[in-house]
C-alpha positions, 0 to 999 in steps of 0.5 A, spaced: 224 403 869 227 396 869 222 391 869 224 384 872 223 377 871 218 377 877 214 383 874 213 378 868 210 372 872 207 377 878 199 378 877 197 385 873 196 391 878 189 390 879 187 384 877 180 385 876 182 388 870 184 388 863 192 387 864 193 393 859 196 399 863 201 406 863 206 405 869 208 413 871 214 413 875 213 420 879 221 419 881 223 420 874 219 426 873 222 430 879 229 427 877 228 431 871 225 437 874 231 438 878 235 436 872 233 441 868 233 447 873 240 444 875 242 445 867 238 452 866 239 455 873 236 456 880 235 464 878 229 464 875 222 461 875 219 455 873 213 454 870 211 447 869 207 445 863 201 440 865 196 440 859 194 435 856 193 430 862 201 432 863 201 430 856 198 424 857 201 421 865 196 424 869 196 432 871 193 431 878 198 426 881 204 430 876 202 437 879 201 434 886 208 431 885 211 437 881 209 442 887 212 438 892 218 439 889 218 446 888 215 448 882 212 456 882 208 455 877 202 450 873 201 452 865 194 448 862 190 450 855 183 451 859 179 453 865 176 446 866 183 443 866 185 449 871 179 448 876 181 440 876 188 442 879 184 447 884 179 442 887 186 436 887 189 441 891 194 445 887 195 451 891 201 454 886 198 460 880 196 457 874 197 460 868 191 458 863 194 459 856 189 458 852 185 464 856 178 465 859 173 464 854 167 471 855 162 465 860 168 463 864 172 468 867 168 469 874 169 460 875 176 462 873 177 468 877 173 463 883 179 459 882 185 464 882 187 462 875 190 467 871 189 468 863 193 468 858 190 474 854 191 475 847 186 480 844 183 487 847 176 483 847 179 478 851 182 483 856 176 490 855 172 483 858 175 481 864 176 488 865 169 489 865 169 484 870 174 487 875 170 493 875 164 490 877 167 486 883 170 492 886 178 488 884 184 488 879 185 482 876 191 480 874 192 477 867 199 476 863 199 478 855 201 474 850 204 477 844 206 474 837 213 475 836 213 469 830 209 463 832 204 466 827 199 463 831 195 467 838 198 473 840 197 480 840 202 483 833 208 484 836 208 491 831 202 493 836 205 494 843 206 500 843 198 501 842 197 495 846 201 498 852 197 505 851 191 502 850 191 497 856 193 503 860 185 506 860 183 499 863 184 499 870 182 493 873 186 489 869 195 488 872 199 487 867 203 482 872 206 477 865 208 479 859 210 473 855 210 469 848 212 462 844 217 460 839 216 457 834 223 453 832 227 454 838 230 447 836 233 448 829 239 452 831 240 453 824 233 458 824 235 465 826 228 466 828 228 465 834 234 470 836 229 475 832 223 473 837 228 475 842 229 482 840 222 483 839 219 481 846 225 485 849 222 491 845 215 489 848 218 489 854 220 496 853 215 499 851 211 497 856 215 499 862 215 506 858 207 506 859 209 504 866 207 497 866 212 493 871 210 486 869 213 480 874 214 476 870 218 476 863 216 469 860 219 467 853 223 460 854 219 453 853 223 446 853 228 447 847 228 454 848 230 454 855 236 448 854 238 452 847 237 458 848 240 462 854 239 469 851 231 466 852 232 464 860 227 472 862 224 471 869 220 465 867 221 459 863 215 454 861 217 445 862 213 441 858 215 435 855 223 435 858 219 434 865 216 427 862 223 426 860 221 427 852 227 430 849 229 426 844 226 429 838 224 436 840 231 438 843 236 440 837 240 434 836 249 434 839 247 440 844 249 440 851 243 438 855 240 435 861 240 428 863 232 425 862 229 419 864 222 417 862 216 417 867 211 413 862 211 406 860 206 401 857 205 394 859 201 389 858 201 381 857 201 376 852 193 374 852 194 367 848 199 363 844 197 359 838 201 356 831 200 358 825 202 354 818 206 357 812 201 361 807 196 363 814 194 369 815 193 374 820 189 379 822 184 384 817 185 384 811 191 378 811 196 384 811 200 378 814 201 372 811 207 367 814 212 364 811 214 359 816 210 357 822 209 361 826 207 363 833 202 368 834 202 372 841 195 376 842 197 382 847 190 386 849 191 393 847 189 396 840 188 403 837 183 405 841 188 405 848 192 408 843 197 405 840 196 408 832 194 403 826 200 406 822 204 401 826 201 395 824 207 390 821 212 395 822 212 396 830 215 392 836 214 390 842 218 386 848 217 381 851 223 376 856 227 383 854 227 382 846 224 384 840 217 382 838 215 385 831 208 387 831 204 381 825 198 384 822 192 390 822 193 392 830 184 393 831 181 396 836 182 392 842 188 387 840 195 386 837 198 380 833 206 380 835 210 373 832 214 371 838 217 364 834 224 366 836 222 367 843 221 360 844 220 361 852 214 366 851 208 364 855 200 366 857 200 372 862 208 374 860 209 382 860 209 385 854 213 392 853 209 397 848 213 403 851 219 402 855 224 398 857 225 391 860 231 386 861 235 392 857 232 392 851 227 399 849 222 403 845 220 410 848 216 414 844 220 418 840 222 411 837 215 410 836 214 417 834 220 417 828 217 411 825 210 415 824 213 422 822 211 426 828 213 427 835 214 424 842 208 428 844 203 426 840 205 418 842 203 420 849 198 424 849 195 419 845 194 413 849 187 413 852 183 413 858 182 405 858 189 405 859 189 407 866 194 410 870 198 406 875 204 410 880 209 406 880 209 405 887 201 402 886 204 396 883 211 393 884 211 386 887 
């Protein structure tokens, strides 16, 4: 979202707090749901991604959101982040993807979430369960077909499928699996995991089983590979417009906007001689004078100390790099070369103003690993503004 200059002058939108905040555009998240149905396809059915706080944006306020536009399901990692939705008022079926741990499938079941299963301990306990309460439950069954982490083996499932068959309150009503290297097009193990989970899928309906729901695809999977469009397809990180490093690169793909940006404002000004240092350390030391703008966000809201004296920020639309050890709770940045800078002028960790940007796959390059992690990174004291809640 662009930020004009009276965004730069306007007061914090709470002013009782400190002036560090995260702006969550829910127009740009339901811009890149109907974007991404639009590339991949109105014919089957969309699981939306929500763990994780929405990977890091909020995932009451994105889910409720998210439902309105006409998502058909939620995927989180637990229980406890099912039964949030559920008491925020999400009606849609939540997929839990991490499975019911033994003590919590009766608060699952309470909630009409649905487990993702992965061993036959997990489902004989369910099953267990179902037949104590006079029900069937439904659960979708996940196999490893090469993530080579959870999943029943792929080489089982004809026992699977036989062995499943003896637990009658258990419906089979998903069959799904996750791959691993969906956005290297050089990588032939995701045509591989295709042609395993549609061995699976035989192999079960041999055994009687008609699951509604064949799910394979998560966000590169599904832009990249339309062989994995089966019934079901999981958005994660394109729904937060993150797809910059996790879909391959010189593909077709859907347009994307992001949804988070991260704001705060210059907290004090002050000129520092040649040879003076700043911050911990004395990691930065001047060699002209120079002005040192403090900006109230450190590590602990997220912003990762691997930054220090490499990162930027923005301030009056232009780049001011990041001076010194990012501590804690505060951050030097060297505005010399913008001489107009002022006490209280908005700073843009992640975003964009007057048409300059960092987003987070920029950050995430600079630090070896993925928009994703950036993201979920930035903590709870950074609190989570609609971007309706704050424009003057």
């Amino acid at each position: 979202m662009e930020t004009s200059h009276s965004d730069r002058t306007s007061a914090h939108p709470n002013p009782e707090n400190r002036p560090t905040w995260a702006e969550i555009d829910l127009e740009a998240l339901a811009f890149n749901y109907h974007s991404v149905r639009s590339f991949v396809g109105k014919g089957i059915r969309y699981l939306a991604v929500v763990k994780a706080d929405a990977y890091g944006h909020g995932a009451l306020k994105c889910a409720r959101r998210l439902q309105d536009e006409g998502v058909d399901w939620f995927g989180v990692a637990t229980v406890e982040e099912g039964v949030e939705l559920r008491q925020g008022g999400i009606s849609r079926p939540i997929l839990v993807m991490g499975g019911f741990w033994p003590g919590q499938i009766r608060i699952g079941l309470d909630n009409t979430l649905t487990p993702a299963v992965f061993t036959i301990e997990q489902a004989s306990s369910i099953d267990r369960v179902a037949n104590e309460i006079g029900t069937k439950i439904d659960v979708h069954l996940k196999f490893d077909t090469g993530m080579g982490r959870l999943g029943f083996p792929f080489e089982k499932a004809g026992e699977i499928a036989a062995e499943l068959t003896q637990m009658k309150g258990l419906k089979i009503d998903g069959l799904m699996t996750h791959f691993a290297s969906a956005d290297d097009l050089e990588c032939d193990l995701t045509g591989r995991q295709i042609e395993r989970f549609e061995l699976i899928v035989k192999l079960f309906r041999e055994k009687g089983f008609e699951p509604s729901y064949l799910d394979l695809a998560n966000s590169p999977g599904a832009v990249a590979h339309p062989a994995s469009r089966s019934g079901m397809v999981r958005l994660g990180g394109v729904l937060y417009g993150l797809g910059g490093d996790v879909l391959p690169q010189g593909i077709e793909a859907p347009e994307l906007r992001p949804v988070m940006s991260v704001r705060s404002r210059i907290a004090q000004l002050k000129t520092i001689r040649t040879g003076d240092s700043v911050g911990y350390s004395q990691t930065f030391v001047a060699t002209r004078e120079t002005r040192i703008a403090s900006v109230p966000i450190g590590y602990h809201d997220g912003l990762r100390r691997n930054l220090s004296n490499t990162g930027n920020m923005i301030v009056r639309g232009r780049s001011a790099p990041i001076v010194g050890r990012i501590s804690m709770d505060w951050t030097t940045i060297d505005v010399t070369d913008i001489c107009e800078a002022s006490v209280g002028d908005l700073v843009t960790v992640i975003g964009s103003d007057s048409g300059s940007e960092i987003n987070a796959e920029d950050i995430a390059r600079e630090l070896g690993t993925i928009s994703y992690e950036i993201t979920c990174g930035i903590r709870d004291r950074v609190p989570r503004i609609i971007s309706e809640e704050y424009r003057p």
